[in-house]
MDAnalysis code that builds the backbone (N, CA, C; Angstrom):
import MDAnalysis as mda
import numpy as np

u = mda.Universe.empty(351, n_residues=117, atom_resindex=np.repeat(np.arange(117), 3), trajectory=True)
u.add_TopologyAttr("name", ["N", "CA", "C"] * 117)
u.add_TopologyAttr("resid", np.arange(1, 118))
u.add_TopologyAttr("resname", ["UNK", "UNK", "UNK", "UNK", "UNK", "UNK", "UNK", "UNK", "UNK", "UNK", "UNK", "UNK", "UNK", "UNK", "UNK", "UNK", "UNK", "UNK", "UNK", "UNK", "UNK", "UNK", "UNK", "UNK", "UNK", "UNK", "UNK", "UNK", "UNK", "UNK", "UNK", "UNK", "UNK", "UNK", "UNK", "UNK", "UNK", "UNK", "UNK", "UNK", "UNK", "UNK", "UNK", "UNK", "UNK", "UNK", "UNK", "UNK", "UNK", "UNK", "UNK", "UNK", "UNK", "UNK", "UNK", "UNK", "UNK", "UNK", "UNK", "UNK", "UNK", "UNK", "UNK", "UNK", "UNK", "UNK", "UNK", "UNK", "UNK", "UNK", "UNK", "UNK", "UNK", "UNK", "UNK", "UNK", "UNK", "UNK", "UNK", "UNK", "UNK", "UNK", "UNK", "UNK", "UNK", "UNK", "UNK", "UNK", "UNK", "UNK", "UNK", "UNK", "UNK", "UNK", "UNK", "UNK", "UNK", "UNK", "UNK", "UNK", "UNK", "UNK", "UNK", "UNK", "UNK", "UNK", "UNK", "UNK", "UNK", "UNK", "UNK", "UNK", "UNK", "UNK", "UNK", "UNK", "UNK"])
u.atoms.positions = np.array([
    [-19.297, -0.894, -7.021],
    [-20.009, 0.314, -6.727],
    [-21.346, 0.029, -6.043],
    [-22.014, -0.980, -6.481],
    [-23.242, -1.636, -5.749],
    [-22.658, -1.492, -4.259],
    [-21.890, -2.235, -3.464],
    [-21.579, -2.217, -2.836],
    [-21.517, -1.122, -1.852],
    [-20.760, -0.099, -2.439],
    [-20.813, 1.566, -1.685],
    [-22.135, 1.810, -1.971],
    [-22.628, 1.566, -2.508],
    [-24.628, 2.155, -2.483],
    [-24.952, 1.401, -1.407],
    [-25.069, 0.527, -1.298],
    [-25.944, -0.056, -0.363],
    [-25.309, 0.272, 1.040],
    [-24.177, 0.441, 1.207],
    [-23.754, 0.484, 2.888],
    [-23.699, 1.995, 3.169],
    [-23.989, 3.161, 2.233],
    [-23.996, 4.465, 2.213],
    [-25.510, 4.687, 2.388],
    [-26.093, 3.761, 2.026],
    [-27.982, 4.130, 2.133],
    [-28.259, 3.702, 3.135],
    [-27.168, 2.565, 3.937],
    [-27.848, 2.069, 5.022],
    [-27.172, 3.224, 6.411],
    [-26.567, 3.986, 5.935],
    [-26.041, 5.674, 6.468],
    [-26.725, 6.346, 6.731],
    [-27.224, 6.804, 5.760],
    [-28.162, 7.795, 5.652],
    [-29.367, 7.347, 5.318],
    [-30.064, 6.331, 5.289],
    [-31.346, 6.004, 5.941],
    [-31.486, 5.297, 7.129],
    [-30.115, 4.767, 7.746],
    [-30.634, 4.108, 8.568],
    [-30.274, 4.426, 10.101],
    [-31.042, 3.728, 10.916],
    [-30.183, 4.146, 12.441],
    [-29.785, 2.988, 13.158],
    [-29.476, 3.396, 14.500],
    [-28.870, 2.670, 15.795],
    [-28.008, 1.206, 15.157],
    [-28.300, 0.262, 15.441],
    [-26.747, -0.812, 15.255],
    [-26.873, -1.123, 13.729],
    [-27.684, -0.883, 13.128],
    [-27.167, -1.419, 11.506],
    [-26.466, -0.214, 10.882],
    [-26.842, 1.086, 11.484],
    [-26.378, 2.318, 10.695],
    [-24.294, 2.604, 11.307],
    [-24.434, 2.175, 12.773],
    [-23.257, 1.790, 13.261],
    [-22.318, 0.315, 11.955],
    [-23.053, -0.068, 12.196],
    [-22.786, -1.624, 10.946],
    [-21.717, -0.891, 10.146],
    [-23.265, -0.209, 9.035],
    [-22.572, 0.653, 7.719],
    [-21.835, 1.143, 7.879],
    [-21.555, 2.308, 9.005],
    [-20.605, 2.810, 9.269],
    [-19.508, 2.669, 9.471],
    [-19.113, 1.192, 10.111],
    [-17.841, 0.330, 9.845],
    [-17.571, -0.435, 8.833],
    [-18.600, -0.304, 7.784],
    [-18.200, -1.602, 7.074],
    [-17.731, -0.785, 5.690],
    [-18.267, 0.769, 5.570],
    [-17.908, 1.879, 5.127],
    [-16.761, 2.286, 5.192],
    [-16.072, 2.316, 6.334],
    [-14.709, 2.888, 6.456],
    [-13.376, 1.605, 5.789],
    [-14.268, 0.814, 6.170],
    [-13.589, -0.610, 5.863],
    [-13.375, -0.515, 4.026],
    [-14.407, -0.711, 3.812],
    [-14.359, -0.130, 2.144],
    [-13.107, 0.841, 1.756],
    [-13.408, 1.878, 2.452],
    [-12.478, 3.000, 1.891],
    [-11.043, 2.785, 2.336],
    [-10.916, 2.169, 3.450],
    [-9.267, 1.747, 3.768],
    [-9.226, 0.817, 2.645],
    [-9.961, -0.229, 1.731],
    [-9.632, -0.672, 0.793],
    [-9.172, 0.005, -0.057],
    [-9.920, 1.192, -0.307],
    [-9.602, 2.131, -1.487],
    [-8.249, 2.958, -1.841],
    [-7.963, 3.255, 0.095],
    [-6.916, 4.150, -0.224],
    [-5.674, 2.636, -0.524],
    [-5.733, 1.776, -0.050],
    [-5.137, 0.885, -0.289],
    [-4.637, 0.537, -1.915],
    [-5.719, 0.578, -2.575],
    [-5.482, 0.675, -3.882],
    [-4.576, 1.236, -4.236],
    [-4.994, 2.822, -4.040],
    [-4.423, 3.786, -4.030],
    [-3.256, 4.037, -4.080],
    [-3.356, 3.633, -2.873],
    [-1.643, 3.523, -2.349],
    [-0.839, 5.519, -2.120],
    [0.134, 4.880, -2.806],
    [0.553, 6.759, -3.087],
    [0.719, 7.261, -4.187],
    [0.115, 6.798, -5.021],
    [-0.772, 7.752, -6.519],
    [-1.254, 8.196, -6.198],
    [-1.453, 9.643, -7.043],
    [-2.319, 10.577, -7.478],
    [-3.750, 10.137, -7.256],
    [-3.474, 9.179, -8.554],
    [-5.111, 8.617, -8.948],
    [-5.035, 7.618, -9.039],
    [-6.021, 6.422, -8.806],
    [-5.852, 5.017, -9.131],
    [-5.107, 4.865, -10.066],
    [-5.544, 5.443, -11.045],
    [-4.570, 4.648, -12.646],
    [-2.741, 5.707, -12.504],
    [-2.420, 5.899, -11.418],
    [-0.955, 6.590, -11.422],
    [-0.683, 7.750, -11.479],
    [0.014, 7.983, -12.334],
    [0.196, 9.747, -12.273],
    [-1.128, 10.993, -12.873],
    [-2.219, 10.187, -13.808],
    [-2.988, 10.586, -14.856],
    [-4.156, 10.195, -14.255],
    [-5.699, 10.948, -14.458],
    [-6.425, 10.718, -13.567],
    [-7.428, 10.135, -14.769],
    [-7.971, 8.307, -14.542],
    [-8.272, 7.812, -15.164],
    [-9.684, 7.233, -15.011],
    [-10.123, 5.652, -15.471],
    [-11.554, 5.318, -15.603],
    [-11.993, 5.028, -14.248],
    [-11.194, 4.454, -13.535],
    [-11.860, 4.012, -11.617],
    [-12.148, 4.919, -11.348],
    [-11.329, 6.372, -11.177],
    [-11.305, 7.549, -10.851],
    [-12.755, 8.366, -11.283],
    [-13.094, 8.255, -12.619],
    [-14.322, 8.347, -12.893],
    [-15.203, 7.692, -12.687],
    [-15.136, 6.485, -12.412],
    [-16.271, 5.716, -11.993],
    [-16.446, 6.198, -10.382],
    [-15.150, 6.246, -9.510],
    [-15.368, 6.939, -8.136],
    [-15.660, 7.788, -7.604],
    [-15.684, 8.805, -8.455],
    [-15.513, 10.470, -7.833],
    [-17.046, 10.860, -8.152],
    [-18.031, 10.738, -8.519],
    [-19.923, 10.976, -8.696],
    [-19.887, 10.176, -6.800],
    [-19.093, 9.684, -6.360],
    [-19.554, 9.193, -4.647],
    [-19.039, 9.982, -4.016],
    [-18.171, 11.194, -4.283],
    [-17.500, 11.663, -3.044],
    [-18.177, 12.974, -2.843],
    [-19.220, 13.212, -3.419],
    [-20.641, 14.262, -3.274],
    [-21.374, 13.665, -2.284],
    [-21.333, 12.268, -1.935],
    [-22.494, 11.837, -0.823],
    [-21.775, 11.986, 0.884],
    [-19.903, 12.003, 0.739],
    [-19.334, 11.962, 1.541],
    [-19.772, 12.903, 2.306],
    [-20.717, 14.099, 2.120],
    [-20.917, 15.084, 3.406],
    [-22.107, 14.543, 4.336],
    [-23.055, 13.343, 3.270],
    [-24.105, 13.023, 3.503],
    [-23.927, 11.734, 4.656],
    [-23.156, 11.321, 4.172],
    [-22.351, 9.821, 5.009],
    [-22.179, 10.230, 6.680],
    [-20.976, 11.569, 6.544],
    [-20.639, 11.969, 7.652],
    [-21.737, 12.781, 8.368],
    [-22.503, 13.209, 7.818],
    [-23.605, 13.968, 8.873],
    [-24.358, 13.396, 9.456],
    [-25.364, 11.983, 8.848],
    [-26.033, 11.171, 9.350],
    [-25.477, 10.003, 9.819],
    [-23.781, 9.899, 9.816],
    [-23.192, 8.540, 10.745],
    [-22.344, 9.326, 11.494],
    [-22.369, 10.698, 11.581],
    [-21.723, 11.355, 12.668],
    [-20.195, 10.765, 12.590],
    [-19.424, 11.485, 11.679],
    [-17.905, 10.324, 11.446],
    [-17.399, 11.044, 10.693],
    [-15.889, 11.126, 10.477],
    [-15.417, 12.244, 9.614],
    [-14.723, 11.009, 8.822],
    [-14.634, 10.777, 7.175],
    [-14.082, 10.135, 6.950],
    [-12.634, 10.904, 6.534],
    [-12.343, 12.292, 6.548],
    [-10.994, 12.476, 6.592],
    [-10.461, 11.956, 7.642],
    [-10.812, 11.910, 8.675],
    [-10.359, 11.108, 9.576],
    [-9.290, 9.686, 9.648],
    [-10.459, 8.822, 9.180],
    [-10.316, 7.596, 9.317],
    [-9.404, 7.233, 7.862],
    [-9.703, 8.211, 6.441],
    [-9.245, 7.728, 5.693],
    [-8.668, 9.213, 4.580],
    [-7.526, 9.664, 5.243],
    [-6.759, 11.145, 4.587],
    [-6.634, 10.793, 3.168],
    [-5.853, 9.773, 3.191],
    [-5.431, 9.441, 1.782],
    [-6.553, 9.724, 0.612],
    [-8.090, 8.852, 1.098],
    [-8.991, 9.174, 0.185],
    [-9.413, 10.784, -0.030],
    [-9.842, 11.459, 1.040],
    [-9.950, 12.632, 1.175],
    [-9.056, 13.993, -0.137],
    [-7.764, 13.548, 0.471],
    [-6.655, 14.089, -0.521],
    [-6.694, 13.782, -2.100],
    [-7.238, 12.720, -2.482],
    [-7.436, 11.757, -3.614],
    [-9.117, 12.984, -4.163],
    [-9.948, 13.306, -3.496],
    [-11.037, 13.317, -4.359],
    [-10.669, 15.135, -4.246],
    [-9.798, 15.880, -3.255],
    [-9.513, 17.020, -3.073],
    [-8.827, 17.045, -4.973],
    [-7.968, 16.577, -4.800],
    [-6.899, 16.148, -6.353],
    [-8.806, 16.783, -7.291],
    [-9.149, 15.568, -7.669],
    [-10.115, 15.194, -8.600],
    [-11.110, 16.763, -8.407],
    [-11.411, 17.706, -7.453],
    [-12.498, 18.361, -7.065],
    [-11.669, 19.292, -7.993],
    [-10.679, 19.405, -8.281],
    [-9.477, 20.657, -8.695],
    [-9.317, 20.607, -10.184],
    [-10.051, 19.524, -10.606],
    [-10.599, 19.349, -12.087],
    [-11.760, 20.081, -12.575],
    [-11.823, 21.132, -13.178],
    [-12.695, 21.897, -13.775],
    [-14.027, 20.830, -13.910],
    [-13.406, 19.923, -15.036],
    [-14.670, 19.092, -15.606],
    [-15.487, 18.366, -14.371],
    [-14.889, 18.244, -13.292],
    [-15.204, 17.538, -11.888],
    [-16.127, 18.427, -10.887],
    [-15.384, 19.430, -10.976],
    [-15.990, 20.481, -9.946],
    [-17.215, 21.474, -10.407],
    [-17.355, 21.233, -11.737],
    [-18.689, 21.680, -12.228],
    [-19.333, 21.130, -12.652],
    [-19.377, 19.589, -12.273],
    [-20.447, 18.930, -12.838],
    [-20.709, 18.043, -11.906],
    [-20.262, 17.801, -10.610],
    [-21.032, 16.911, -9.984],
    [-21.737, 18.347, -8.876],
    [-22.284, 17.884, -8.065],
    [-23.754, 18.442, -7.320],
    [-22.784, 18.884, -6.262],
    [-23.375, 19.958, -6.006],
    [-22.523, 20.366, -3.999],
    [-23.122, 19.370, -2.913],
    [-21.976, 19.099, -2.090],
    [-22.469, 18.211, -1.205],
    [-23.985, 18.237, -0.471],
    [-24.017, 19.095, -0.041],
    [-25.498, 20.103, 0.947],
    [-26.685, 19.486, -0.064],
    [-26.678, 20.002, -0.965],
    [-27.463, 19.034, -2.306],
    [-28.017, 17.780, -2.366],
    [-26.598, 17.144, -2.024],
    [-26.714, 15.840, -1.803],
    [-27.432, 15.828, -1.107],
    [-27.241, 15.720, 0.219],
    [-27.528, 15.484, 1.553],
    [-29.560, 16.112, 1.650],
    [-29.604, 17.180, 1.025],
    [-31.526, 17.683, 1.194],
    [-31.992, 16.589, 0.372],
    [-31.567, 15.695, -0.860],
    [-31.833, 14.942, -1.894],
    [-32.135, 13.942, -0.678],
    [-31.301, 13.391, -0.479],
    [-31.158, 12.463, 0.882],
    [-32.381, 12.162, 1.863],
    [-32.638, 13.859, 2.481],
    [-33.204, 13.858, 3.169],
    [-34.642, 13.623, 3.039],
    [-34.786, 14.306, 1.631],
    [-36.424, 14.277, 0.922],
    [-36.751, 12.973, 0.345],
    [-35.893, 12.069, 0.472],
    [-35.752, 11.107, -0.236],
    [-35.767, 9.910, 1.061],
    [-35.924, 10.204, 2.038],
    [-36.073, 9.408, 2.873],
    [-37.756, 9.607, 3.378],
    [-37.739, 10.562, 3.533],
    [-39.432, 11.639, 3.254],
    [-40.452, 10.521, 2.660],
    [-39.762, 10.588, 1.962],
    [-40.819, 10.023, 0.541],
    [-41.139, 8.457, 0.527],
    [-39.733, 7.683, 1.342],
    [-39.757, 6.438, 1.446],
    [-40.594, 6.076, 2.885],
    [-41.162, 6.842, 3.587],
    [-41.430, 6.938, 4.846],
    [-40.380, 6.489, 5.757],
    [-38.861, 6.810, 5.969],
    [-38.011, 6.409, 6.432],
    [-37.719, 7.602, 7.429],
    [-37.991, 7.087, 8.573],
    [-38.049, 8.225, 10.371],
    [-37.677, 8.079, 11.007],
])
């Protein structure tokens, strides 16, 4: 998870060839993921389990990713997309993590603050 933090901050804080970087090295990640994946539901199979919870508090930053690296990751990676659509359709999921937009002003004020321009 370290991992997706750091190449998601270097997204959305960063620009021109390192933010390009993240941006590939991001998608790269997530073709790992759906890889996992595979064609389960959820990582752990038919039942939506602990990876799944450890994963799904990141797919709130996904609007944040794509706005400031200009990139759709449904795009590049459906499988995941479909995977956190699944998880968003969970009561306990969909009312407790943050709306994306959220994310993303957090983001923004938060770059504010770091003097990051």
């Amino acid at each position: 998870m370290i991992q997706l933090y750091s190449i998601g901050k270097r997204i959305w804080a960063g620009k021109g060839e390192d933010q390009e970087l993240a941006k590939k090295e991001l998608i790269v990640f997530f073709r790992n993921m759906e890889g996992e994946l595979g064609d389960k539901l959820y990582f752990g199979g038919e039942s939506f389990g602990f990876v799944d919870v450890a994963l799904v508090p990141f797919t709130a930053w996904f609007y944040t990713y794509e706005t400031r690296g200009n990139f759709s990751i449904e795009a590049e990676c459906p499988k995941l997309i479909a995977w956190a659509k699944r998880c968003m359709e969970k009561e306990s999921i969909s009312k407790t993590l943050p709306h994306p937009h959220k994310i993303y002003d957090y983001a923004m004020e938060l770059k504010k603050k770091l003097g990051i321009e």
